[in-house]
C-alpha positions in Angstrom: 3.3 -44.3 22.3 1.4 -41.3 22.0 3.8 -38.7 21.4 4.3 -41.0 17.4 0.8 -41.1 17.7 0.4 -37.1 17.9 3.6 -36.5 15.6 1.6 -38.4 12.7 -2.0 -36.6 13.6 -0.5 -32.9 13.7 1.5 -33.9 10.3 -1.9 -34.8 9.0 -3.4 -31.2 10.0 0.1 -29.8 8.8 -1.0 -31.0 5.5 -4.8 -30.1 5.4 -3.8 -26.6 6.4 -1.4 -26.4 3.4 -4.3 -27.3 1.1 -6.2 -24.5 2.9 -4.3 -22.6 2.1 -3.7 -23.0 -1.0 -7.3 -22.9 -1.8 -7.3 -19.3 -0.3 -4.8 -18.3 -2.3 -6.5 -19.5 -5.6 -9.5 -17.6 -4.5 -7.6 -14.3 -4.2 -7.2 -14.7 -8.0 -10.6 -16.2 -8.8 -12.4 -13.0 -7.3 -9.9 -10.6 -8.9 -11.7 -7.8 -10.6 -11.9 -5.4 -13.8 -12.6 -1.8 -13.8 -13.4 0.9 -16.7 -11.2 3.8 -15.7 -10.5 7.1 -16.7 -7.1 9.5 -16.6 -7.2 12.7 -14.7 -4.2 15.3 -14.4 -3.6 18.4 -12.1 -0.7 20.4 -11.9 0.7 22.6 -9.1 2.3 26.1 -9.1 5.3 26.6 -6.5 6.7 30.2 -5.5 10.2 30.4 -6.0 11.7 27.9 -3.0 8.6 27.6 -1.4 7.6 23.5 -1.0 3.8 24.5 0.8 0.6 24.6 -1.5 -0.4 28.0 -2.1 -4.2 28.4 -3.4 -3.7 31.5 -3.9 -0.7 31.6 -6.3 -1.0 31.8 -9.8 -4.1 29.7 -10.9 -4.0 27.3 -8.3 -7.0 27.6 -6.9 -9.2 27.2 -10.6 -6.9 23.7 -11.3 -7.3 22.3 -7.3 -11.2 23.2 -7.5 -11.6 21.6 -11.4 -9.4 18.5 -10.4 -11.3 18.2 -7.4 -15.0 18.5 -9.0 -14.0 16.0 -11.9 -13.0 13.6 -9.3 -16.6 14.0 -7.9 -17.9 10.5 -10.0 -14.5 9.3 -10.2 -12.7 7.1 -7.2 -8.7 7.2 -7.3 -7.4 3.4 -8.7 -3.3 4.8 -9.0 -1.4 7.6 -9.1 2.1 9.2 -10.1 3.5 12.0 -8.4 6.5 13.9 -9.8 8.1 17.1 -8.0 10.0 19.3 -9.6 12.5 22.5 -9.1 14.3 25.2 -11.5 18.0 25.7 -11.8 17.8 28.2 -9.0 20.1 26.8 -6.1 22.1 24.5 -5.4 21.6 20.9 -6.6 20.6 19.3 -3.2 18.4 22.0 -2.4 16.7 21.7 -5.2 16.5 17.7 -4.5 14.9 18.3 -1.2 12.6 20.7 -2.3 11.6 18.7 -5.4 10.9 16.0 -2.6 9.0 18.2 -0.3 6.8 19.3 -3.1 6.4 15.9 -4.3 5.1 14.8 -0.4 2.9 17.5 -0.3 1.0 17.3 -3.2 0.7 13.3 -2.4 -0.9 14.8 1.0 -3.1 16.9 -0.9 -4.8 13.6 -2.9 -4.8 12.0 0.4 -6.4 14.2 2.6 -8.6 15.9 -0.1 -9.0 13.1 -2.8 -9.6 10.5 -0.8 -6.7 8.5 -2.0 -5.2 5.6 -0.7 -1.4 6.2 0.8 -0.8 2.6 -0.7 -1.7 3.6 -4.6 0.5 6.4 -4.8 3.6 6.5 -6.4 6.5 9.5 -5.6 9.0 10.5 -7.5 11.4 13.7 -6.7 12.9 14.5 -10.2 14.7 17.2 -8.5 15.9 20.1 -10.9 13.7 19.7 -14.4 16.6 20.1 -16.9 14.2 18.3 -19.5 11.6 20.8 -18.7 14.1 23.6 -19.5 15.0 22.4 -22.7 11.8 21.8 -24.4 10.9 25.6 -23.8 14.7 26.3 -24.8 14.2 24.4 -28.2 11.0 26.7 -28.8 12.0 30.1 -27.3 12.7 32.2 -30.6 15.7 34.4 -28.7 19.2 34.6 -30.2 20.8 33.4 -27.0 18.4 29.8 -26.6 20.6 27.5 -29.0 24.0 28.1 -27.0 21.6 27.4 -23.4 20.2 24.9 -25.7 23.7 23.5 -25.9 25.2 24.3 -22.5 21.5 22.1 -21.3 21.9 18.8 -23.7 26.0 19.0 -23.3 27.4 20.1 -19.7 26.8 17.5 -17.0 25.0 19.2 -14.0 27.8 18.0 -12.2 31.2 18.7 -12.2 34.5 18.4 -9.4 36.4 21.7 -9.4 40.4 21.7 -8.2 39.8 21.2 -5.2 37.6 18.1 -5.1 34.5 20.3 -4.9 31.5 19.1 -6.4 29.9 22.0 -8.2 27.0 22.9 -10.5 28.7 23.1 -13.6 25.9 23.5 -15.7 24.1 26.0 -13.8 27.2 28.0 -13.3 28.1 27.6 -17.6 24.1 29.2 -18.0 24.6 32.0 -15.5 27.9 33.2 -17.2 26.6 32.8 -20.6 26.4 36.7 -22.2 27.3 38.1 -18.7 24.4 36.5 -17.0 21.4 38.5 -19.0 20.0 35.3 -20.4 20.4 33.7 -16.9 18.3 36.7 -15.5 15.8 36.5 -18.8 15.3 32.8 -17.6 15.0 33.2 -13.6 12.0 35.9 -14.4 10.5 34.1 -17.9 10.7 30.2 -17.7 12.7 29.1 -14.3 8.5 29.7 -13.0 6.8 26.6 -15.0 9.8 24.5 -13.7 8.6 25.1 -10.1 5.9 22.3 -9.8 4.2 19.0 -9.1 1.9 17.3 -10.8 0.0 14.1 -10.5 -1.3 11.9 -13.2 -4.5 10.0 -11.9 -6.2 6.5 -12.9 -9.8 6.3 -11.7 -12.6 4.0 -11.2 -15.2 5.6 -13.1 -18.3 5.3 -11.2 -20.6 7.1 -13.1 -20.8 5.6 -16.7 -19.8 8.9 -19.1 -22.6 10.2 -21.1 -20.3 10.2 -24.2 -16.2 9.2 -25.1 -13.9 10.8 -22.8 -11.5 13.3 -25.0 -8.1 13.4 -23.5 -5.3 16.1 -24.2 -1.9 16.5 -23.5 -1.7 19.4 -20.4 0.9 21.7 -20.5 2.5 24.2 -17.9 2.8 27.4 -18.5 4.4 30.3 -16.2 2.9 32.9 -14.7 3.4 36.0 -16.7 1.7 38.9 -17.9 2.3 38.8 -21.6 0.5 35.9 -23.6 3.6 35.8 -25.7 5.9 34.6 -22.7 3.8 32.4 -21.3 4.0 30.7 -24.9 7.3 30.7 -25.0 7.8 29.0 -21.7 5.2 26.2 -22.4 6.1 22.5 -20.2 4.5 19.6 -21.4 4.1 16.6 -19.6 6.6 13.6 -19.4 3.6 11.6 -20.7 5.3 8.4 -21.3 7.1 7.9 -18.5 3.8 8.7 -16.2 1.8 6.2 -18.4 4.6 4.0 -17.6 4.0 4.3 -14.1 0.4 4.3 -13.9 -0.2 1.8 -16.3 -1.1 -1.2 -13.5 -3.0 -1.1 -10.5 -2.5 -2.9 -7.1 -5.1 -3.9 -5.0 -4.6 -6.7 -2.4 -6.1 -10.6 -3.0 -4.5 -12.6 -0.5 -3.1 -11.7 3.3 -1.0 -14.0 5.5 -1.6 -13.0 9.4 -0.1 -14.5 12.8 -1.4 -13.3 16.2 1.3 -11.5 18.3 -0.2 -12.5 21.4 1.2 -16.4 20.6 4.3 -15.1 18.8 5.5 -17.8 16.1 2.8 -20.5 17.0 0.1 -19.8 14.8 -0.5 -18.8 11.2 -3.5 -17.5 8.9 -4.8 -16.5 5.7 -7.3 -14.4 4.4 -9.2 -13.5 1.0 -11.3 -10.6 -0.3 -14.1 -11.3 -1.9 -14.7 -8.3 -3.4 -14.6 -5.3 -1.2 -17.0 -6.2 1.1 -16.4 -9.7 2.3 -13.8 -12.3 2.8 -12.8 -15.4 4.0 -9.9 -16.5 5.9 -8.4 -19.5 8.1 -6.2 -20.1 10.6 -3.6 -22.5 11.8 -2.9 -22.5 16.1 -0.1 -25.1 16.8 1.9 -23.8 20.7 3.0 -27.7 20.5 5.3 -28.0 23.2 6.5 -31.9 23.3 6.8 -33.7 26.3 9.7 -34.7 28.0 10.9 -38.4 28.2 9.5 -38.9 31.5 5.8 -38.2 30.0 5.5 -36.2 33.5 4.6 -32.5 31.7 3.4 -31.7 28.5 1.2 -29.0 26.7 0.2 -29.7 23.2 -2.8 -28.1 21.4 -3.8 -27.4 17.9 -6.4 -25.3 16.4 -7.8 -25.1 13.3 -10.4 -22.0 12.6 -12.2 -20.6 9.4 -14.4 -17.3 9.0 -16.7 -15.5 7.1 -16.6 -11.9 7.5 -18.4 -8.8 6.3 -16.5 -5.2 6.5 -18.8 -2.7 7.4 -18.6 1.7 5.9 -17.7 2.3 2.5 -16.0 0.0 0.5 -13.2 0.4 -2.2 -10.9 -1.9 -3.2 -7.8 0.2 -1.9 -9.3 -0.5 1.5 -10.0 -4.2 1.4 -9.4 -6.0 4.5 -9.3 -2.5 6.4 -11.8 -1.1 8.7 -14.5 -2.4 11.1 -15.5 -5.8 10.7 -17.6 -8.9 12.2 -17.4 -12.8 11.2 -18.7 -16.3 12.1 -16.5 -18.4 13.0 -16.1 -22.4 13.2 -13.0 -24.3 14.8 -11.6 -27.9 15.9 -9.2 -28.2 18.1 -6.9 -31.1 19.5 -5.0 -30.7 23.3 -3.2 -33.0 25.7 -2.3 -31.1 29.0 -0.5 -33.2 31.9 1.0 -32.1 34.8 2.7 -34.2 37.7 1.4 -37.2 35.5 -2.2 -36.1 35.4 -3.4 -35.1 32.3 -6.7 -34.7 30.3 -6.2 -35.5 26.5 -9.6 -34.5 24.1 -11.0 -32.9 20.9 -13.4 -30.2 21.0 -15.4 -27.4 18.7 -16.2 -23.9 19.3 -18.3 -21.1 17.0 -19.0 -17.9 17.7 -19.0 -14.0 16.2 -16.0 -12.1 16.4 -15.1 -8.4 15.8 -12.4 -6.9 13.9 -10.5 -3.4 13.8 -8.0 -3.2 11.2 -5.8 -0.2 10.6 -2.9 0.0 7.6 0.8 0.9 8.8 4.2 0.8 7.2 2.7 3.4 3.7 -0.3 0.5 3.6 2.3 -2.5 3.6 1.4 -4.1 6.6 -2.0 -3.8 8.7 -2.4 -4.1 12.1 -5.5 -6.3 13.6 -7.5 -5.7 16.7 -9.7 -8.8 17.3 -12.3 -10.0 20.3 -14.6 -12.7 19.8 -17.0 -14.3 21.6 -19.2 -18.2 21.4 -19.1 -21.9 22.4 -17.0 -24.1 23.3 -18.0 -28.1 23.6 -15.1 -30.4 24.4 -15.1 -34.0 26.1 -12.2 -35.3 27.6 -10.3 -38.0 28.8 -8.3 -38.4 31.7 -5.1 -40.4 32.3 -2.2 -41.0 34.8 1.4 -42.3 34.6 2.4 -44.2 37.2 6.2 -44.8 36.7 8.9 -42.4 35.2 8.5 -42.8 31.2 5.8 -45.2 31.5 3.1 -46.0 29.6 -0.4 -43.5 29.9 -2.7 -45.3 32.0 -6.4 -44.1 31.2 -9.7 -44.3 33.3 -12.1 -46.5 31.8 -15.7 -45.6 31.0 -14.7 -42.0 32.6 -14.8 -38.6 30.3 -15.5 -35.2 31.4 -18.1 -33.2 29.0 -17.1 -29.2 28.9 -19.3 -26.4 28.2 -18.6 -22.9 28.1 -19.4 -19.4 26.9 -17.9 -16.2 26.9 -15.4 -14.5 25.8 -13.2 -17.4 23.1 -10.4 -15.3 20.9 -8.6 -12.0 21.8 -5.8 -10.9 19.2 -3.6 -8.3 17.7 -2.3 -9.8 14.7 0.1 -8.4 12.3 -1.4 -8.9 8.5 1.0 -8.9 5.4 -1.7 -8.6 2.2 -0.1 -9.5 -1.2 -1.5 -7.3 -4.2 -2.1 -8.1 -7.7 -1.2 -5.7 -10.4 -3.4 -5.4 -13.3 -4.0 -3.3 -16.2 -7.6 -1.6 -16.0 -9.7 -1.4 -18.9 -9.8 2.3 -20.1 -12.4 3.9 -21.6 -12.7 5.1 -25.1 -10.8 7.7 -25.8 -11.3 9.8 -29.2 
């Protein structure tokens, strides 16, 4: 019968595919790559409950402009970025706004930097309690070791009588000495709590002429007497941002299936190295006949590509932009209607174009595809003659069919999977 005849070929293909497959995947780690990279830092100034970048205030324009002209022979691998607030308002307006300046300043590497929405990493830290107590533990005023205290002992939170959740620790600072310390901080140090900062890792494109020094940055508040601004000095959560930024993603390996034959088809595809990949796909809208062998639509495709991605390349837009491939396939099909049907094998190649945009923060991309080429296919016709019967097929009769044109129109949804790895840095003195 041929429908065990076609049950046993398409488990065949089933199993090819899943050796395809396979293969692709192992290429995705095969091509993997290496970088020397550096690590750049910028930190951004914030008015007092203000979340928009201000050039103008305090020296943000100098740190934008020198972040921005070291970048110039550097290309943006990963990023952290960490928003913060001071103590003044409430706790979840200081959440929001520490999340607000953490989105904006991602914008800002975006738009500006050139960085990938996929590589960045937010994180809204809200008020910056740790901030305020290392410039507490070095701030030579009688009053810092009992704000000291009231910092490293009094949970922010509290619930008052009435079930009322509160901000106990703010409210212990402001009542400390009648509120004069409070007042001392809100003018002196609450300033270097209002910011976000970044902590960059970069492809370095332009080999350095000699070892890279790196220091630890710190934050200082805008004041007009050197001796505050010492006072009131923030360093960097280093750690926890080299935590963060220690790995890079980049993607080796998509899976795709074409919306236009939802659920019937299946594909793969693998960088090789920013400019090229390779990829294969599986077309199976198998729809078994009935018992009475009077309908039936079966076809199976099996495709593979080259293709090149044309404009600049990086790899945080791998298998992104405007593309064009050759293409190969073989295909299988047995249509019947009113028991006539054709049954035949064919191939087709061609070029195809490709438009592929990211969605979902880089997650997911979206493909746009047209192709055109050949397609040369012989087949055979047959008949059934009695209800269930057997496929009666003319002898010494095939039908040869050529065609060009238009062969492949898509939108496919793409899931790439990304490696993480941990770049090679350069020397550092």
């Amino acid at each position: 019968m041929k429908t065990k005849n076609l049950k046993q070929g398409l488990a065949a293909i089933l199993r090819s595919m899943a050796v395809i497959f396979a293969f692709l995947g192992s290429c995705g780690v095969m091509f993997a790559d290496d970088w020397a990279t550096d690590t750049l830092s910028i930190s951004i100034k914030f008015k007092s409950g203000i979340a928009d970048i201000d050039p103008t205030f305090a020296d943000n324009s100098t740190i934008m402009s020198s972040f921005t002209q070291e970048l110039s022979d550097h290309k943006i691998l990963s990023a952290i970025v960490l928003g913060y607030a001071s103590p003044d308002g409430t706790s979840s307006f200081n959440s929001s706004l520490s999340r607000q300046r953490t989105d904006n300043l991602t914008r800002w590497l975006i738009d500006v930097c050139g960085a990938s929405p996929i590589v960045v990493k937010e994180e809204a830290r809200g008020i910056d309690w740790q901030g305020l107590e290392c410039i507490l533990d070095t701030l030579p005023i009688e009053w810092a070791n009992e704000a000291l205290e009231i910092v490293r002992t009094v949970p922010a939170n509290a619930t008052n009588h009435n079930g009322l959740t509160v901000d106990e620790r703010k409210n212990r600072l402001m009542a400390l000495h009648g509120g004069k310390p409070y007042k001392y901080m809100m003018e002196h140090v609450f300033p270097a709590l209002r910011r976000s900062q970044a902590e960059v890792i970069c492809i370095i494109e332009r080999a350095p002429e000699s070892p890279i020094e790196t220091e630890q940055e710190e934050i200082t508040p805008s004041s007009n007497e050197g001796a505050e601004a010492q006072e009131s000095q923030v360093a960097y959560p280093a750690q926890d941002v080299a935590e963060a930024v220690s790995k890079i993603k980049y993607p080796v390996f998509a899976l795709r299936t074409n919306l236009l034959m939802p659920l019937l088809n299946v594909g793969a595809e693998v960088p090789i190295g920013n400019r090229w990949s390779i990829g294969a796909d599986y077309y199976y809208p198998w729809i078994w006949p009935s018992k009475s062998n009077k309908n039936c639509f079966e076809l199976t495709i099996i495709s593979a590509e080259a293709r090149y991605w044309f404009g600049k390349r990086d790899h945080d837009n791998r298998l992104r932009g405007h593309s064009m491939a050759a293409y190969g396939a073989w295909g299988y099909y047995d249509f019947e209607h009113n028991y006539h049907g054709h049954q035949g094998d064919g191939w087709s190649a061609g070029i195809d174009y490709v438009f592929a945009k990211s969605i979902a923060k880089g997650r997911l991309h979206l493909e746009f595809q047209i192709a055109i080429g050949g397609v040369w296919t012989k087949s055979q016709p047959y008949d059934v003659y009695t209800r269930g019967g057997q496929l009666i097929r003319e002898k010494n009769h095939k039908k040869n069919f050529n065609y060009f044109g238009p062969t492949k129109v898509g939108i496919s949804l793409v899931w790439p999977l990304f490696r993480s790895v941990k770049p090679k840095t350069a020397a550092i003195q």
